[in-house]
N, C-alpha and C positions, 0 to 999 in steps of 0.2 A: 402743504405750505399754507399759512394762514394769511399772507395777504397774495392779493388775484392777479397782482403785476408779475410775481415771484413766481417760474416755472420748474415742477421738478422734473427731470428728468430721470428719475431714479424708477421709476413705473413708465407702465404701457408700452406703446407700438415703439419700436424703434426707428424703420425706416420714416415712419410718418413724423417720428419727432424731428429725427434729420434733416429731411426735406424740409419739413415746415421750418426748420429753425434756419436750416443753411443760405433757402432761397432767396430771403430779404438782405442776407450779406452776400450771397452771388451778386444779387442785382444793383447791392450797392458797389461791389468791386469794379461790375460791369460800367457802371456811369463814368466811376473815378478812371479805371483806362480810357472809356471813351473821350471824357473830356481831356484829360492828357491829350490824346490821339487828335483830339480838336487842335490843340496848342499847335500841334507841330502841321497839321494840313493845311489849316488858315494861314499858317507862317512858312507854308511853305508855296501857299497857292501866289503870297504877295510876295515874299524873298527867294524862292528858288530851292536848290539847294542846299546852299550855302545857310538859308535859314531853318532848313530842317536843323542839316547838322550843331549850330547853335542852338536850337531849342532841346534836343539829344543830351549834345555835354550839359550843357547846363541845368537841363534836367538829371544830369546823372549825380552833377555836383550837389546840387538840394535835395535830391535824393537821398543821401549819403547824410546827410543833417537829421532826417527823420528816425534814426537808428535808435535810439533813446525812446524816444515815442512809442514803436513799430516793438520796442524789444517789453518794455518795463510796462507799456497796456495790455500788451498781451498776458502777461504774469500776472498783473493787476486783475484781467479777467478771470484766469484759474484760480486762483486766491479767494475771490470774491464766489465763485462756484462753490470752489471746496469747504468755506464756512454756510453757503446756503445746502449742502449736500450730508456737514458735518452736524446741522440745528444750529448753527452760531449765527443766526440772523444778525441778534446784536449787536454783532463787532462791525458791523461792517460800515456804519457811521463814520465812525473812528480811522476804517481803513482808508476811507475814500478822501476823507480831509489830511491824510500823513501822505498817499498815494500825488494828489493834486498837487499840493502844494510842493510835493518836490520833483514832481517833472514840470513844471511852469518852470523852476530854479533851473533846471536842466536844458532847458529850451532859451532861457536867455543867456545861460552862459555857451552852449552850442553857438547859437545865431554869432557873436558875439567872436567867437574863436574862428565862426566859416568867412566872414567877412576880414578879419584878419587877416589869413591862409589863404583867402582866394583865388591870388595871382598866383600862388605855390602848387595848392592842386590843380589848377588849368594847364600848368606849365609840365607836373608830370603826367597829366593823360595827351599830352601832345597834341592839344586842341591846333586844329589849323589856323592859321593865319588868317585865312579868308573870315572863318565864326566865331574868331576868339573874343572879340570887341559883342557879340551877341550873346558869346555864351558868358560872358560875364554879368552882361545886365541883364539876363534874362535869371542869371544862378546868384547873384547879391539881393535882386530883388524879394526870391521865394526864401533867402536867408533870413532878411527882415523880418518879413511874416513867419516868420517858424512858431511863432505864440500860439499861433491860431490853429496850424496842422498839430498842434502837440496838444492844445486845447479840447479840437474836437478827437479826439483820438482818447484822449482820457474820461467822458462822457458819451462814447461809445464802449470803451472798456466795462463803464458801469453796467451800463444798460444790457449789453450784453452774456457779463457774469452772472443778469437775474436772469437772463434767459429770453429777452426784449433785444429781437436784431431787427421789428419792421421799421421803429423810429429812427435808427441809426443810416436806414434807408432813405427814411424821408429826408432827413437831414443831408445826406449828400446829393440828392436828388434836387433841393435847394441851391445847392455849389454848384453843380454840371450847368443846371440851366441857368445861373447868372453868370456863369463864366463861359457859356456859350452867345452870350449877349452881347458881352462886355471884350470878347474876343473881335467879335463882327466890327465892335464901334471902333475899337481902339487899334485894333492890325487894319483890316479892310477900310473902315472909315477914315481912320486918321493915319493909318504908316507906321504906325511906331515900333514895326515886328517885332521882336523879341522878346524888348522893353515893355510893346504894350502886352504880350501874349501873358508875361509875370505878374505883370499889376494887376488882369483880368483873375487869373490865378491865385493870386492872393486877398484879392478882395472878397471873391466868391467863399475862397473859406472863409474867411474874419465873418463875414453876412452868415455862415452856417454854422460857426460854434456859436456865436451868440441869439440865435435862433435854439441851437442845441440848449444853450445854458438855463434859457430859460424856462423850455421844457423840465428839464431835470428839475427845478427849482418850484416849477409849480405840482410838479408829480411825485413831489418827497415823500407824501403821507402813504401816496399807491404802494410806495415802494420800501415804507417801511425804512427810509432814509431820513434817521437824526443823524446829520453832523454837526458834532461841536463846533463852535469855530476855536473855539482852543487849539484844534488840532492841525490847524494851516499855518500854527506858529509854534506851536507845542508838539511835535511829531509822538508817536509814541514807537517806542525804541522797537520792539519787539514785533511790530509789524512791520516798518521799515527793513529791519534784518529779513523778511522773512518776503518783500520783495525786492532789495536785492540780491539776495542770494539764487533765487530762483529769475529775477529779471535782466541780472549781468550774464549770465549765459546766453539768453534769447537775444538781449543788444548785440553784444559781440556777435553771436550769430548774423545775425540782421546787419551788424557793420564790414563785419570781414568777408562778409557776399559782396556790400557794396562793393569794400575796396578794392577785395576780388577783380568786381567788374570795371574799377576805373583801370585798375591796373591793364587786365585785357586787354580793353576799349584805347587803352595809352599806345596800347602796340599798334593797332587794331587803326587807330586814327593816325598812324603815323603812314601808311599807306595812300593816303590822300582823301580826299575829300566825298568823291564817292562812295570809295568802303566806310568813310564815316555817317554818312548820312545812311546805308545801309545796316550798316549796324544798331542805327538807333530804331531802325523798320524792326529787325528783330525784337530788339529789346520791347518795344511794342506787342508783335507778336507775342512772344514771352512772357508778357504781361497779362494777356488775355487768357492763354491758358494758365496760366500762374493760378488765376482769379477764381477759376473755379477746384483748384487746391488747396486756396486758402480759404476757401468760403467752409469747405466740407471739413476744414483741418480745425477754424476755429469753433464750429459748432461743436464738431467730434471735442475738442477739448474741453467743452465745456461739460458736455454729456459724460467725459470718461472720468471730467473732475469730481464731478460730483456724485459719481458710482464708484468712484475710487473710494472717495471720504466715505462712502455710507458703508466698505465692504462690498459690494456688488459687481463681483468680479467676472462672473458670467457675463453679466449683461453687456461687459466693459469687452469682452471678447467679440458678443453680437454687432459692438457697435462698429468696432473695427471692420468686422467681415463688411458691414452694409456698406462700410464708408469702399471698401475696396471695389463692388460691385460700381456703387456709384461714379468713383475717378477713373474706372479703368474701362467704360465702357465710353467716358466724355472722351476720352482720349485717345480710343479709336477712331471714335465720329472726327474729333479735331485733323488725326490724319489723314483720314477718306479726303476729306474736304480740301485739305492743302495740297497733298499728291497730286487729286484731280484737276483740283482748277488753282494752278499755281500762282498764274499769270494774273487774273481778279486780283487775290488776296493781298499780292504784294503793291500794282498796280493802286491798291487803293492810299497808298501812300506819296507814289512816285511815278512819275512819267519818263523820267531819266533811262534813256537807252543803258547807258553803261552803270545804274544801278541796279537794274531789270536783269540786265547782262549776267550779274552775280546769284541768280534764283538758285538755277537748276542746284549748282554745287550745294547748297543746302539745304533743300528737302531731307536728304535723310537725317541730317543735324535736328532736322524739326519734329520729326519723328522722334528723336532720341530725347527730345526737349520735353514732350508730351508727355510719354511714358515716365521718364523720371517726377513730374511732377505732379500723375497721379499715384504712384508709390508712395511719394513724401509725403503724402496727406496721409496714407494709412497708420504709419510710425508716428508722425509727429504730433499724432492726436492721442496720442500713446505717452510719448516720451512728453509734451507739455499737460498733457491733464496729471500727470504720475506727480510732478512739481519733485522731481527726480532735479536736485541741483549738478554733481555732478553730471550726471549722463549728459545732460544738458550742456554742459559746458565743454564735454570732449566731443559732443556733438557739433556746438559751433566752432572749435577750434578745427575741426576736420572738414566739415561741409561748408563753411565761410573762406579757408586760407589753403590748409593742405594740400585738398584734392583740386581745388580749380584753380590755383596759381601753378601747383604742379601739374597736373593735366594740362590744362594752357601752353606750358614751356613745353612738356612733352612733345606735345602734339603739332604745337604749331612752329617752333625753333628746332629741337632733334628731331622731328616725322619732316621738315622741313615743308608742313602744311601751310605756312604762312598764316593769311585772318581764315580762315575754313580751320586751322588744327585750332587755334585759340578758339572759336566756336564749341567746335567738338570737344575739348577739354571743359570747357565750361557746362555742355551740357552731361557730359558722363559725370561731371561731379555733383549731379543735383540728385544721384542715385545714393549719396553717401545717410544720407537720415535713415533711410530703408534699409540699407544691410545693418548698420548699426541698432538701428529698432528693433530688428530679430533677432537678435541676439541678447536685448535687455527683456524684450517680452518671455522670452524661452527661459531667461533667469529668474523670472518672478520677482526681482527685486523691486517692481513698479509697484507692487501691493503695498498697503500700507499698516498690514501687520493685524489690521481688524480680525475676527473670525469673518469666513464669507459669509454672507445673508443675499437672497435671492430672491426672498419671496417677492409680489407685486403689489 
């Protein structure tokens, strides 16, 4: 590659490229839960409860907003891979001003449609009574700001399709600690729980895309970044098709997990107040190890994209194997640790007898939570680097709605499991990307037709 920003991964060590490329998005995954995890301890160390559980839904509710974002950067970043993998540097200009410009469109008419619907989705996750006045200004607030999560998510996309995941670090590492700041002043200082824990939350991003932006802005030459501005008003048609074709699968994925989980969570909170404020302990939990699935998933796709595009199909096999050594070995360690010392892990959320009370029953949920989620990183660094449209979309349609709404109902209505079987349904269906991955790997259709080329 001829400029020095722009990394290839089509040569050399594998494991080292992974590691070195994954660990600055582990550690950025790592802050973005942490600071989450801030939101709700601070809010929950002043409101109780009651203020968990509102910072939970209404985290789950702006959650649920970022679907767009989370689906069409990610495709953004293979894209951007598979033209640096392909020698098409020069497109990429072009792609990043059609790419922006119509997820900023997408982020205001989301924001715009969640604040509309607000009192409708609160109403079908059966927010309690007690947090529903929390979890709404804590979930209108992060609606607002959705400019800024969709902002900084599109300028990490960039950054990261060349192969640059330590800036996208620094950048959130920015967020964490003003919004660890601005948490203390605003919940503990001044009361404002919920309310203030979102403001904190969204300020911290708005401060870290425009921190991001300007980075990007003055690093264009490193990176071999001409954008037209013609192209933030002018799309060019043919790039556009060619993320969402491959971007609408990953959204719906990414959305119908959400919904998935309001759905759950709607049974789930209908149990009272307690199971809901545990369940968003999970969802934490679940987060943390998520995080190091998706750290190894998006580097893996970036590395598979661009050994895809060059032909280099072996390599695209080594990468996989590493990536499987790596998540399956975190996810051991993750259950040694939970197994062992139950009581810390969860305690560090909650002091509540009678949410402590609901542990034991899920450890082995949590185990099954791990495991799937370092399998899915093997496949899906597979199935998104391939920029495989369909697989992709019968993959979201199965691993976002099929299997964990139906699993869900199985489990927790006919096993008459109650919030334990909707668990367990949720977490056996995070095993759905993996059996469906092997099945497209073994068919070879993820190649992209090149002769293979291997050399180094």
């Amino acid at each position: 590659m001829s400029h020095s920003e722009i990394r290839d991964f089509t040569r050399g060590s594998i494991p080292k490229q992974l590691v070195i490329f994954a660990t600055p998005l582990f550690l950025s995954n790592l802050l973005q839960v942490l600071y989450n995890m801030v939101d709700m301890i601070i809010v929950g160390m002043d409101c109780g409860t009651v203020g968990i559980s509102a910072v939970s839904v209404g985290g789950d509710v702006s959650q649920l907003m970022t679907f767009a974002a989370m689906g069409f950067s990610n495709a953004g970043q293979v894209l951007i891979a598979r033209l640096i993998g392909g020698g098409k540097q020069e497109k990429i200009g072009r792609f990043v001003g059609t790419m922006s410009s119509f997820l900023f469109l997408c982020a205001v008419v989301i924001s715009v449609l969640g604040l509309v619907f607000q009192d409708g989705i609160l109403t079908l996750m059966s927010t309690p009574s007690g947090a529903w006045q929390g979890a709404a200004e804590y979930s209108a607030v992060c609606m607002a700001g959705l400019v800024f999560i969709y902002g900084y998510n599109i300028v990490s996309a960039i950054l990261r399709g060349m192969g640059d995941s330590k800036h996208p670090f620094v950048f959130i590492g920015i967020a964490a600690g003003t919004n660890v700041i601005l948490d203390l002043i605003l919940v503990l200082g001044f009361h404002l729980g919920p309310f203030g824990a979102a403001i904190a939350t969204v300020a911290s991003q708005a401060f870290s895309f425009l921190c991001s932006l300007v980075f990007l802005i003055r690093a264009k030459e490193r990176f071999a970044l001409n954008v037209p501005r013609t192209t933030f008003f002018r799309w060019d048609k043919e790039m556009l098709l060619d993320l969402v074709k491959l971007g609408v699968p990953m959204a719906i994925k990414t959305a119908s997990i959400q919904v998935s989980k309001l759905f759950v969570n709607s049974w789930v909170n209908s149990y009272g107040v307690e199971i809901s404020a545990f369940a968003g302990i999970i969802n934490k939990i679940a987060s943390f190890s998520n995080l190091f699935s998706a750290s190894i998933n998006v580097a893996g796709s970036t590395m598979a994209g661009q050994n895809i595009a060059a032909g280099k199909y072996r390599r695209v096999k080594k990468i996989m194997g590493s990536i499987a050594v790596i998540t399956l070995s975190i996810a051991a360690l993750l259950s040694a640790i939970t197994l062992l010392f139950p009581d810390f892990v969860f305690s560090l959320f909650s002091d509540d007898p009678k949410v402590l009370a609901l542990v034991d029953g899920f450890l082995p949920i949590a185990v099954l939570l791990y495991l799937g989620s370092a399998l899915r990183a093997i496949m899906n660094a597979l199935l998104n680097g391939s920029g495989n449209y369909p697989v992709n979309f019968v993959t979201a349609i199965f691993d976002g709605i099929v299997m964990r709404i139906g699993l869900a109902l199985l489990f927790g209505l006919g096993c008459g499991m109650a919030h334990y079987g909707f668990w367990l349904g949720d977490a056996l269906a995070g095993f759905t990307p993996f059996f469906i991955g092997i099945v497209f790997y073994f068919s070879g259709k993820w190649k992209n037709g090149k002769p293979e080329s291997d050399s180094e």
